[in-house]
Structures are given as structure tokens and as C-alpha cells.
C-alpha positions in Angstrom: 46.2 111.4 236.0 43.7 108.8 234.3 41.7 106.6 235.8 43.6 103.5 234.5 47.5 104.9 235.6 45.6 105.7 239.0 44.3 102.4 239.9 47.5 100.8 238.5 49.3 103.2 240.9 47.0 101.9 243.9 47.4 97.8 242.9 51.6 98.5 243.0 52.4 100.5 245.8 49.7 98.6 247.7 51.2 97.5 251.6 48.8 95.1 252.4 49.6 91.7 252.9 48.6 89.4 249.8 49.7 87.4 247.4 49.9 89.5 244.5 52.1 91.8 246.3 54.7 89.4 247.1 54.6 88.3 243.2 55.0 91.8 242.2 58.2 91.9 244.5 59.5 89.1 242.8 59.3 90.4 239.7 60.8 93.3 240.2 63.5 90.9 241.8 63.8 88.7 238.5 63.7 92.3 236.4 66.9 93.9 238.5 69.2 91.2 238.3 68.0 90.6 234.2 68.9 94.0 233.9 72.0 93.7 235.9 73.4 90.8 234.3 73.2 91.7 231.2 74.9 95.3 231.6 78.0 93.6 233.8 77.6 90.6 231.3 78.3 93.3 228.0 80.6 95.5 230.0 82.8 92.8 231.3 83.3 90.9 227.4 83.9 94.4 226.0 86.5 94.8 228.5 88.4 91.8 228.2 88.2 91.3 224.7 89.2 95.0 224.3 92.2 94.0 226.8 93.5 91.2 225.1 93.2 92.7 221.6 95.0 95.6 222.6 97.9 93.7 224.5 97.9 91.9 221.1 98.0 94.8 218.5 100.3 97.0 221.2 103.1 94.4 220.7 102.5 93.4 217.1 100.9 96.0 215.6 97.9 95.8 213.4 99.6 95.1 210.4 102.7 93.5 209.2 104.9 93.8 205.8 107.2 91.2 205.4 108.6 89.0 203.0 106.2 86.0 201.9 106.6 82.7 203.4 103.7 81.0 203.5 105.1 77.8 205.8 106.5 80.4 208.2 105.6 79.4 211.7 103.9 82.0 213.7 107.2 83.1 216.1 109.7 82.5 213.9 112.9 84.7 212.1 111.9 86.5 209.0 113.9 86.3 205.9 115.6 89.6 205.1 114.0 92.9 202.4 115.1 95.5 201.9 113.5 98.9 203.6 111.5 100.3 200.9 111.3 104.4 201.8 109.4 105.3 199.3 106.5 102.1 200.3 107.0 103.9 203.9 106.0 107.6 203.1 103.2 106.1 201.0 102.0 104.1 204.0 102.4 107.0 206.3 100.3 109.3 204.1 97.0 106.8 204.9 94.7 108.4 206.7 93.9 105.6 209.0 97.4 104.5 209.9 99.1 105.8 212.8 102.9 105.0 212.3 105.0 102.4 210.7 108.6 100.7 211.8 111.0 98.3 210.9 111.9 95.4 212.9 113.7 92.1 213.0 114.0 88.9 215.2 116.5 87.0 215.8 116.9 83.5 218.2 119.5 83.9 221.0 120.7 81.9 224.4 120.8 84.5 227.5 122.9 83.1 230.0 124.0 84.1 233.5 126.7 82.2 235.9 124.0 79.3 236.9 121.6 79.5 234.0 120.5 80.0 230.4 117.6 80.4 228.6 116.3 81.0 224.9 114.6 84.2 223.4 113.6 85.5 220.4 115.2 89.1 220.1 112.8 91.4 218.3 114.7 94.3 217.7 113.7 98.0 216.7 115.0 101.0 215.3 115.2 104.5 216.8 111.9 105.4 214.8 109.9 103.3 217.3 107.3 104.6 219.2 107.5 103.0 223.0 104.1 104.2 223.7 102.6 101.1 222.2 104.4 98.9 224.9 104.2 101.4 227.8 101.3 99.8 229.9 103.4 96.8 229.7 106.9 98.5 231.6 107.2 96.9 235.2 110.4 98.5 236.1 112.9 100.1 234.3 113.5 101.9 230.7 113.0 101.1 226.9 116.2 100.4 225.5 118.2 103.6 223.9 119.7 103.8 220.3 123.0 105.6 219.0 123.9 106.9 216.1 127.5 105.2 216.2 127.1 101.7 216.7 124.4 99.0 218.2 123.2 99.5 221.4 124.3 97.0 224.3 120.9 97.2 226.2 118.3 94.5 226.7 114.4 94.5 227.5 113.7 91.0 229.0 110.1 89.9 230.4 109.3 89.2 234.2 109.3 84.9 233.2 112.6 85.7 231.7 113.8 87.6 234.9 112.5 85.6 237.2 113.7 82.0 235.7 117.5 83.4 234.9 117.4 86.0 238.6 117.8 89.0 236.3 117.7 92.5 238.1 117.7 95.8 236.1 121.7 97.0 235.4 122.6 93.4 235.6 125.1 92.1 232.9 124.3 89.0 230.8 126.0 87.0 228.0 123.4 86.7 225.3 124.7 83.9 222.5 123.5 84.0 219.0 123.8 81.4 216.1 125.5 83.2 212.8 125.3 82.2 209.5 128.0 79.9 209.3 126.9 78.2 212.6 129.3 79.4 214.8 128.0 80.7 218.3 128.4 84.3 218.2 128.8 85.9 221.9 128.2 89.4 223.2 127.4 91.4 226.9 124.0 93.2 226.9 123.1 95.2 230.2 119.4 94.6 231.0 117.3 98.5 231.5 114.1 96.9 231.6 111.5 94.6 232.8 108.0 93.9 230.4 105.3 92.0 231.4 102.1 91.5 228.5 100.5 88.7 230.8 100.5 86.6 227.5 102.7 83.6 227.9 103.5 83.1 224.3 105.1 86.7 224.4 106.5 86.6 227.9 108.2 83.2 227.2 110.0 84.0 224.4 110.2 87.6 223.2 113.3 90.0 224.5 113.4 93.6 223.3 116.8 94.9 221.7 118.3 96.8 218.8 117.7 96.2 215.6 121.5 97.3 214.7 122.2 94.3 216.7 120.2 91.9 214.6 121.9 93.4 211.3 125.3 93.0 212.6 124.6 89.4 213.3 122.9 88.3 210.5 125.5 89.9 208.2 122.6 91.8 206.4 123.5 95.0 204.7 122.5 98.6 206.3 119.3 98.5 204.7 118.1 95.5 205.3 115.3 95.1 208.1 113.0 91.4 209.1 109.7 93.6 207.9 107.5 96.6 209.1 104.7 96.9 211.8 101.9 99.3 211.0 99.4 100.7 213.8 96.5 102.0 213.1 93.8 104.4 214.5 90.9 102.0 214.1 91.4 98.7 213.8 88.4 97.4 212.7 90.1 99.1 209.1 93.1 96.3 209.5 91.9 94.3 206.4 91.2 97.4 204.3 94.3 98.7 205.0 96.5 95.7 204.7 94.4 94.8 200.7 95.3 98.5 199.8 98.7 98.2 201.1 99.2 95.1 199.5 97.6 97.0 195.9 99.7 99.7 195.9 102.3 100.1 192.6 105.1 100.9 195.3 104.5 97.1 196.6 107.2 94.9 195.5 105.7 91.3 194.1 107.5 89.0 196.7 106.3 90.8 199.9 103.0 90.0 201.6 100.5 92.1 204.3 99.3 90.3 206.9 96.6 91.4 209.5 97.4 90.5 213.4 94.5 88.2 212.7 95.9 86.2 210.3 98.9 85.7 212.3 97.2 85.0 215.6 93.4 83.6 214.9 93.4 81.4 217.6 93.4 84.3 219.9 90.6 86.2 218.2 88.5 83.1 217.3 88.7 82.5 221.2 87.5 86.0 221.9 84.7 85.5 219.0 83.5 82.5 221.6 83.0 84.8 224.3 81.3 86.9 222.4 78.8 84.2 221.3 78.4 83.1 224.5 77.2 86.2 226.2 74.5 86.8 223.5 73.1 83.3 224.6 73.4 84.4 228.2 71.3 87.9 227.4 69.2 86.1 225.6 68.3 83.4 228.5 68.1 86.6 231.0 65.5 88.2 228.7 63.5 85.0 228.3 63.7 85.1 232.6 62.6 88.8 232.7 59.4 88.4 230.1 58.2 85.1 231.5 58.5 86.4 235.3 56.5 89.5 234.6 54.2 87.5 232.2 53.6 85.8 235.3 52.9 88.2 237.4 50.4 89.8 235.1 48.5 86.5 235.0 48.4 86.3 238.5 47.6 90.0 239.0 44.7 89.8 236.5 42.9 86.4 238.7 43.3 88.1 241.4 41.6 91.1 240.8 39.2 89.3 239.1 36.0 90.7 241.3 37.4 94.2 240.3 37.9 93.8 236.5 34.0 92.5 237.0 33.1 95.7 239.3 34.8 98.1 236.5 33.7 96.6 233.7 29.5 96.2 235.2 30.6 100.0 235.6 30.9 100.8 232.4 34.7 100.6 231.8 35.7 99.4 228.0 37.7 96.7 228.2 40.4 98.6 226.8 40.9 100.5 229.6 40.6 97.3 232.1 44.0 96.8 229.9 45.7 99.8 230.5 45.3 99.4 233.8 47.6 96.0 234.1 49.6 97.2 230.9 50.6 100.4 233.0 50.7 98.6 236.3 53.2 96.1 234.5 55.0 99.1 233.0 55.4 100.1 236.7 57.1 96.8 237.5 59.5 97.1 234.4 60.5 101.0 235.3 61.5 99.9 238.6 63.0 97.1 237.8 65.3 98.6 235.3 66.1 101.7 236.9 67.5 99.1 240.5 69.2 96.9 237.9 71.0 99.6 236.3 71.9 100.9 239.5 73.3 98.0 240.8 75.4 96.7 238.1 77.0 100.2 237.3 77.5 100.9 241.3 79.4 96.9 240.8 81.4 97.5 237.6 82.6 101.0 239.6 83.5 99.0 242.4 85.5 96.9 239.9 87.1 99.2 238.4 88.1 100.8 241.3 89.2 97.4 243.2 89.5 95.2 241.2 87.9 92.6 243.6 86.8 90.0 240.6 90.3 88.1 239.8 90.6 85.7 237.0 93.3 83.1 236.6 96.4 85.5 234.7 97.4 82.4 232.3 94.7 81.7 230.7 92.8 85.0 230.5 95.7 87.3 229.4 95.2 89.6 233.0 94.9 89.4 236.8 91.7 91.0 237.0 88.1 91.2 235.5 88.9 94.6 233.0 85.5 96.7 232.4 84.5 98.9 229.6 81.0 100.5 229.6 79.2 101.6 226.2 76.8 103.7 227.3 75.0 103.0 224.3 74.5 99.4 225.7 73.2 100.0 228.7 70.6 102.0 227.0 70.2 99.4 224.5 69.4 96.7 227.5 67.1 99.2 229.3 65.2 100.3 226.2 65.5 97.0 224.8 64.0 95.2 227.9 60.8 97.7 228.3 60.1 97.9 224.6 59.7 94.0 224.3 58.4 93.7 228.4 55.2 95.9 227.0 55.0 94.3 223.7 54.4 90.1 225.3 52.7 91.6 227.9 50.1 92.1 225.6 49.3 88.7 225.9 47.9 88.0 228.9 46.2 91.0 229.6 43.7 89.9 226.8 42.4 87.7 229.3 40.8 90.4 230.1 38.3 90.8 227.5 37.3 87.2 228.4 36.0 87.7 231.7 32.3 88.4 232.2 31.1 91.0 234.9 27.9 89.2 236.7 30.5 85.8 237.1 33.3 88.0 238.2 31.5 89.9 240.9 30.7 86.9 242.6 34.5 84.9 242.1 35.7 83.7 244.8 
């Protein structure tokens, strides 16, 4: 051990009562909840927006083939194509897709004995995968398909159960508009109860057959509302959709559209967040530097007569430095090492309680979701020592300043 780390060892772990000592606790203090909030800061955003895109892309998928209307409201029925196999095994054979379906929607009236209300029925084919909507199953089963006819089974959302008193196996008259404008009226049997905790989807969206839709639109066997691609990365979604869109097999009148075309709102929102924890990192950065800035500066007058008692000694004013530079590094080790403690011990407790709530209609969830890059947290720790070291610099230049015979005798 060198004489500077030594001496720097001594001034830290010092117990007597001064000044100095209860600035040095302080900015260990200022360090650990930097630290701290910055991790639970990172971890929490990634968690939420990873929630809500996911809740997003599970119902939607990542991208969508449909026929191009370009005034088409967001929810709305699509106008009818025609399922295109040879587009589909063409699709399938990307390597960053993970499977493609038809669908359709169609508007209907669900009524029981003392009430109705309106859906849109999106329905599917038996070549759907439930898995995407499977965290979103309260109670219940996905609906089943036959090879015979349409199936007379109904997925409806908690809001749609609760305002209609819907219970699974219960019987309701659903009532759909036809082409000719006649009300067209059939029994479904509810199996299922969904919940995305996203109100557009829980407000309007019921989960049937696509058979269903066919047979009430009067489209032919092979026609379908459009496809929904998932994929295994979605940060690929706009390749994918510009080299789906490219393809020969494409016909001319059909468009791709990314989920954040259809939805920007959603994903602008979570951009915002984004933005606004880099200017909360950045303010707790600022707070960390110019706490232990401080504490140097104070460290260094006060140990004054000793920087003067060194340096009359014969000590190079270099290694005065490294003696606060290591002394500060000291400070910043600790620091980091509580902070990171503390706000992975929290964001376990989270996970594992779930004790921070948030307000479920406006954030998309009940509780504060988490999701911890480890990459991150090294990032913040490495991040905060590198440029701790670097400003302190700064002040413990004052140290080349001071002047051993005026030193020795400060008072």
C-alpha cells in the first residue's frame, strides 16, 4: 500500500468528530440515492414501456397486411382480399417473422335480457396462435374452431362482462348489421373472459370466429379482413413490413402497416417517458458530481496544515493529489456499491410485491412492472465513477496552489 491510498484510507474511515466527516457522510448519502435512482429510474421505464408495447403487439401483432384505405379510422372494419397462400409461405420463410394469420372484424350489438352493448368482433381462424393473448386470459378458454361450420363461442373483455353481468357458459344474443341493412341475429355462448388493461381494447374488442365474420358479410371462402404478422424482434417491424410490401408476390392494392403506424399515439407517449428519465439521470448525475465536488473542496481546506506538513516534507504535489483523488474514489466506491444495493434489494421487493401501484387507466397496468438490464446498471455504476474521477480533477488542483510555511500555520 502507498503512501497516498494510506493516508486517504486514514482521512475516510476516520471516527472522530469533525466536520469533514459528517460532509463525507453526506456524500456518500447524495452518491447512494444518485445511484439508486437512476437504476430504479431505467429499470422501471424499461419495464413499462416493455409492458405496454407488448400488450400492444400481443393483440395486434407487429405487422398488418390489409387492403389500402388510407382514411380508414384506426378501429374500424376492413374491406375484404382475398387470402393470398402463396404471399403467406413467402412471409413465413422470413427469418425474423414468427407466424402469420388471417383475421377480420366485424361491428355487432351483444345483448342480454336487461342490456346491450356494442363490440367490434375480431375474428380468427384455426391457424391462430393463442399464446400471443395468453397473459391476458382471466377466466375461461380461447374460443374453439370446427371444421363443419362457424363456431358459436365468444371471448368478451372483463368491461364487457361486467357492464352486460356476463359469466362464462352464459348465453347471449349477439346482433349484426348485413349488407342489405337488415339486423342479422345469432346465440353465441361466452368460454372466456380477457382483460389487456387497455381501455380502447377492453371497450370495444370481442374475440370470435372468423367463419362467423364470412358468413355475415357474405364474403366468399377465401376471403379474410387482412393478416397479422409477429415477429421475433420487433425493433425489425419497419424492415420487415418495406420488404413485405416489395415482394413480387405483393398485390398493388394492399398495403403493410407497422403497429406504430396504426397506434403512434401510444408509442410517442412511451417516447416521452423515455425523454424524461434521461433528464432525470442527468439532474441525478449533476447532484452526485457537485456533492462530492463539494466534499473535496471542503476536505482539501481542512486538511490544509497537513497538505502544508506533506508537502514541507518533501511530498510532490502530485501525490498531495492522489491522496484526495483516491480518498474521493473511496467516497464514490461506497457510494455506488449501497446505491446499487438498495435499489436492486427495491426493484426485488417489487417484483415480488408489487407494492408501487399506478392508476390501471391511464398506465395500461395495476402495478409498477420492472425489467433490469444488467448492462445498465453497469453502465450507471461505471458511468458515475469514470466521470466522479474525471471533475474531481478539478478541485484537487487547489492543491498545487497552497504554500507549505502559510499552511503549517492556518488556522
Amino acid at each position: 500500500m502507498n503512501l497516498s491510498s494510506f493516508i486517504a484510507r486514514r482521512i475516510a474511515f476516520n471516527q472522530q468528530k469533525s466536520f469533514s466527516r459528517f460532509i463525507i457522510r453526506l456524500s456518500i448519502a447524495a452518491t447512494v440515492i444518485s445511484v439508486a435512482v437512476m437504476i430504479i429510474t431505467l429499470s422501471f421505464v424499461n419495464g413499462f414501456q416493455d409492458t405496454v408495447s407488448e400488450k400492444v403487439f400481443s393483440f395486434w401483432g407487429h405487422v398488418r397486411i390489409g387492403y389500402r384505405q388510407p382514411m380508414k379510422a384506426t378501429i374500424a372494419e376492413e374491406e375484404p382480399i382475398q387470402a393470398n397462400q402463396q404471399l403467406v409461405e413467402k412471409v413465413r420463410k422470413m427469418e425474423d417473422v414468427s407466424s402469420i394469420h388471417p383475421f377480420a372484424t366485424k361491428y355487432a350489438i351483444l345483448k342480454t335480457s336487461d342490456d346491450m352493448e356494442g363490440v367490434l368482433l375480431k375474428g380468427f381462424d384455426s391457424t391462430y396462435d393463442h399464446k400471443h393473448l395468453a397473459s391476458f386470459l382471466q377466466s375461461g378458454r380461447w374460443v374453439q374452431f370446427n371444421d363443419s361450420s362457424y363456431s358459436r363461442e365468444i371471448v368478451v373483455s372483463t368491461t364487457t362482462a361486467n357492464l352486460l353481468n356476463l359469466k362464462l357458459e352464459d348465453r347471449i344474443l349477439i346482433y349484426f348489421v348485413r349488407p342489405d341493412g337488415s339486423l342479422r341475429p345469432d346465440r353465441l355462448t361466452v368460454v372466456g373472459i380477457y382483460k389487456t388493461s387497455i381501455e380502447e381494447y377492453d371497450k370495444t374488442f370481442a374475440l370470435g370466429d372468423l367463419k362467423l365474420i364470412r358468413r355475415l358479410n357474405g364474403w366468399e371462402e377465401n376471403d379474410i379482413g387482412g393478416y397479422e404478422i409477429f415477429l421475433k424482434d420487433y425493433n425489425k417491424m419497419d424492415a420487415v413490413s418495406y420488404s413485405i410490401f416489395d415482394a413480387d408476390e405483393f398485390p398493388q392494392l394492399w398495403e403493410t402497416k407497422t403497429i406504430k403506424e396504426i397506434y403512434p399515439y401510444i408509442f410517442d407517449w412511451l417516447e416521452v417517458i423515455s425523454t424524461n428519465s434521461a433528464v432525470l439521470i442527468s439532474i441525478m448525475i449533476t447532484i452526485a458530481i457537485i456533492n462530492l465536488i463539494t466534499c473535496l473542496i471542503i476536505l482539501v481546506l481542512e486538511r490544509i496544515r497537513m497538505i502544508g506538513v506533506l508537502k514541507a516534507l518533501g511530498a510532490s504535489n502530485w501525490t498531495v493529489q492522489k491522496i484526495f483523488l483516491h480518498h474521493s474514489l473511496i467516497v464514490t466506491v461506497i457510494g455506488i456499491v449501497l446505491g446499487t444495493a438498495f435499489a436492486l434489494g427495491l426493484l426485488w421487493l417489487q417484483q415480488a410485491t408489487g407494492f408501487v401501484r399506478l392508476p390501471e387507466a391511464e398506465y395500461y397496468m395495476d402495478r409498477a412492472a420492472v425489467k433490469i438490464l444488467w448492462w445498465q446498471v453497469v453502465a450507471v455504476c461505471g458511468g458515475t465513477l469514470i466521470v466522479s474521477l474525471l471533475v474531481l480533477l478539478i478541485p484537487s488542483l487547489i492543491v498545487r496552489s497552497v504554500q507549505p510555511i502559510k499552511a503549517i500555520h492556518f488556522r
